[in-house]
C-alpha positions in Angstrom: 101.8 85.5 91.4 99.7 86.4 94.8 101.9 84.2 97.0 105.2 84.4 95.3 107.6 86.8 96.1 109.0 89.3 94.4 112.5 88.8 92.1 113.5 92.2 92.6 113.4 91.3 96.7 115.8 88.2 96.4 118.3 89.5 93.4 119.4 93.4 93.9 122.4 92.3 90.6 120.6 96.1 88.9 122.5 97.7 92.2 125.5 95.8 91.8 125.8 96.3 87.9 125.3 99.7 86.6 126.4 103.5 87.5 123.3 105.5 88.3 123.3 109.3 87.6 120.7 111.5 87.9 120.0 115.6 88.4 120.6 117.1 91.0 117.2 118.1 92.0 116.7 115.0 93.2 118.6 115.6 95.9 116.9 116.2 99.3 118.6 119.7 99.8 117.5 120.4 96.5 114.3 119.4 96.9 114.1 115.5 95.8 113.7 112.2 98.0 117.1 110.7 97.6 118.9 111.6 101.2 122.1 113.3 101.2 125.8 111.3 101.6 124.7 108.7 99.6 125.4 110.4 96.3 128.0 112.3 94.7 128.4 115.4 93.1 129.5 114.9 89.3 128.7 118.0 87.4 127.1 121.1 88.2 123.7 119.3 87.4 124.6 115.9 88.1 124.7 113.4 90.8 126.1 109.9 91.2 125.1 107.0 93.8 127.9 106.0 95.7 129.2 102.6 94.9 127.9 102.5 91.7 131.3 104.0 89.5 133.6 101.4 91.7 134.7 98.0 90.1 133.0 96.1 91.2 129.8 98.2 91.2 127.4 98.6 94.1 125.1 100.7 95.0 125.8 102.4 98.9 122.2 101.9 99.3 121.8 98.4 98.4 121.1 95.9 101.5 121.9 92.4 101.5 123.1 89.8 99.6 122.7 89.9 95.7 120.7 86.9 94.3 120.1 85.5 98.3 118.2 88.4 99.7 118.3 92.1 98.5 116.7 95.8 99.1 117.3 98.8 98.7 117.5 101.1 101.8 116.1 103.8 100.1 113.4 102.3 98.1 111.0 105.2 98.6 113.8 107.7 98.1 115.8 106.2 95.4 116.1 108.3 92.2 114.5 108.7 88.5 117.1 105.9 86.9 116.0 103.3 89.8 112.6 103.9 89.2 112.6 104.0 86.3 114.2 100.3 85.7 112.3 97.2 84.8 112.5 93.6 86.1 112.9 91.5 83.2 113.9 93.7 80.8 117.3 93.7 78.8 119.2 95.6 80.9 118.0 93.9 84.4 118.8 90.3 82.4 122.3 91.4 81.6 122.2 92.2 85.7 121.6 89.1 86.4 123.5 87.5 84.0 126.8 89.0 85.1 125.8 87.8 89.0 125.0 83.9 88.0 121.4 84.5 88.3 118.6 83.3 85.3 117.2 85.7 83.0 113.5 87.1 84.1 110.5 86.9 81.7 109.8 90.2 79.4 108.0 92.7 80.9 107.0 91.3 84.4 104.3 93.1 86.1 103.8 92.4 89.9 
């Protein structure tokens, strides 16, 4: 898909959907990439994006408009969980799902 952009760039319903913890190590004073303020503290060795507990969930990082034109502000910063996640997997296919978007093909690699 040379000329075709992206789905992650137009949907962003992953930061809308799910609560996103990760250790606190990844926190810049800690050491990590993901700036401080936009995470909470949960536990001891826990953090939390902000947003992503509320109902409905989003993420304090995500830019935009879910399924119109979405980002993340800290793309290069965000944590394990967010990098971890996979277009067109289950879980981003429930995203979408629950924000009126179609279901991605398995396993998309761009």
């Amino acid at each position: 898909m040379p000329d075709a952009l992206h789905p992650c760039l137009t949907c962003g319903a992953c930061c809308a959907s799910f609560r996103v913890d990760f250790a606190v190590q990844e926190m810049q004073d800690m050491g990590g990439t993901v700036p401080g303020g936009l995470a909470v503290e949960v536990t001891d060795t826990t953090c939390r994006m902000r947003g992503t507990d509320h109902v409905p969930a989003r993420c304090a990082a995500l830019t935009g408009t879910v399924g119109v034109k979405a980002a993340c502000g800290i793309y290069e910063w965000r944590p394990s969980p967010c990098r971890e996640f996979e277009a067109g997997d289950h879980a981003c296919n429930r995203a979408r799902v629950r924000h009126g978007l179609p279901a991605l093909a398995d396993g998309l690699i761009f």
